[in-house]
C-alpha positions in Angstrom: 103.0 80.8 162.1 104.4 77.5 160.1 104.9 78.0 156.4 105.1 74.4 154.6 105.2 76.1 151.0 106.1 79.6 149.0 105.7 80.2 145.6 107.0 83.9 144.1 106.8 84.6 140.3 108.0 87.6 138.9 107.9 89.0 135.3 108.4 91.9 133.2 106.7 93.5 130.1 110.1 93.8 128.0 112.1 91.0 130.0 112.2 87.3 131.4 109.9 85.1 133.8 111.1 83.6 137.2 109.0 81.2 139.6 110.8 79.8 142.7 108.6 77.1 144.7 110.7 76.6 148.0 109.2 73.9 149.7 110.3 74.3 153.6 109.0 70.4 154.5 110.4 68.7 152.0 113.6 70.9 151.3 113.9 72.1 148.1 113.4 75.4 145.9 112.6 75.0 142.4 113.6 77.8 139.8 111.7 78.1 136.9 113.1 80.7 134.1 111.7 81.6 131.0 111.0 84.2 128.3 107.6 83.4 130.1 105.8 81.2 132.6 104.5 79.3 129.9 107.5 79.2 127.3 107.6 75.6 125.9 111.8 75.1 127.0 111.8 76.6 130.0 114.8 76.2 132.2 114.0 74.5 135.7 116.7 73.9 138.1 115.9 71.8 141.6 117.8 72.5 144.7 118.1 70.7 147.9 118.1 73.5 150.9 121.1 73.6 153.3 120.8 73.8 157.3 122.2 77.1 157.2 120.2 78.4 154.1 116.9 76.9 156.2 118.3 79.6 159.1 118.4 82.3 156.6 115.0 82.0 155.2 113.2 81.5 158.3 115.0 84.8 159.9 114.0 87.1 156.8 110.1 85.5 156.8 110.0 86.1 160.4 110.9 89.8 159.8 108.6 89.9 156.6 105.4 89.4 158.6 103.8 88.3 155.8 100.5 87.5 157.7 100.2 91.7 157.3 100.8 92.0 153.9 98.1 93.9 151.2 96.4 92.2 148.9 98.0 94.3 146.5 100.8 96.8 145.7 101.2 99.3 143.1 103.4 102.3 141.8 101.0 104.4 140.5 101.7 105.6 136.8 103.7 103.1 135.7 102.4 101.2 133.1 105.4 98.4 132.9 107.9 97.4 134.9 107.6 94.0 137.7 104.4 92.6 138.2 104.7 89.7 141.2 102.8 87.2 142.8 103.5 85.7 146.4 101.8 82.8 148.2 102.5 81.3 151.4 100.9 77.8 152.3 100.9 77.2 156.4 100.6 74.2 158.1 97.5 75.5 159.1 95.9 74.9 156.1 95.6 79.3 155.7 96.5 80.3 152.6 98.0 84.0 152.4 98.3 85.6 148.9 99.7 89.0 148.3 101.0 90.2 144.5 101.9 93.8 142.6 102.9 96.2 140.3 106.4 97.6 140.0 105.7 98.1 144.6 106.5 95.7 147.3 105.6 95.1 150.9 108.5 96.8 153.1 111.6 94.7 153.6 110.8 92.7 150.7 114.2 93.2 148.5 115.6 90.9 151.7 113.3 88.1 150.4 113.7 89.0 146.6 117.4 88.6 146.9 117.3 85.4 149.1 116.0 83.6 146.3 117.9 85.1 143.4 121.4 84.6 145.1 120.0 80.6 145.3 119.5 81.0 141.1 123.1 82.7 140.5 125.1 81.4 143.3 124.1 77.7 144.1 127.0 78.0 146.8 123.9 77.8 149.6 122.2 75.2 148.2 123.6 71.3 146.7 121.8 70.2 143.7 119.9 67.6 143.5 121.4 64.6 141.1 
């Protein structure tokens, strides 16, 4: 399986709004951070992917499997929390969506932390000018 395209958004009911779009054809992940999705001033931040940092991600999808994920995932009685969204674009055409509640597919966290260690270390990636 080929994935061209991922976009993950994650938000909370008493804290702030991430989106990360890491485009695996043309090279790039683009963070998007807000006090929402929709804030007017929100603070996006482009970055070009490294060779090694393309070897990273591809090892932790390939363990994902995310061709087996639920279409959903929930804690049960927990009312706030992390809602997320996740959507892979292959090179197939296929699109496989998967999202949740405060509950994520097993082996996740690996991916979750991949892309928040591009937003607070940018030592993996080189900005784009």
């Amino acid at each position: 399986m080929t994935i061209d395209k991922i976009v993950y958004s994650e938000y909370g009911w008493l804290g702030s709004a991430e989106a990360y779009t890491l485009d695996l054809v043309e090279g790039y992940m683009e963070i998007i951070e807000g006090e929402s999705l929709v804030d007017d001033k929100p603070i996006i931040t482009k970055v070009t992917i490294s060779n090694g940092q393309f070897e990273q991600i591809n090892t932790v999808l390939d363990r994902l499997e995310i061709d087996k994920f639920q279409e959903y995932y929930i804690f049960p009685g927990v009312c706030d929390g992390t809602q997320w969204s996740f959507t892979a674009y292959l090179a197939s055409g296929k699109i496989l969506e998967t999202s949740g509640s405060n509950a994520w597919p097993e082996g996740f966290e690996e991916f979750i932390r991949l892309f928040k260690t591009v937003r607070e270390n940018k030592e993996l990636c080189e900005e784009d000018d």
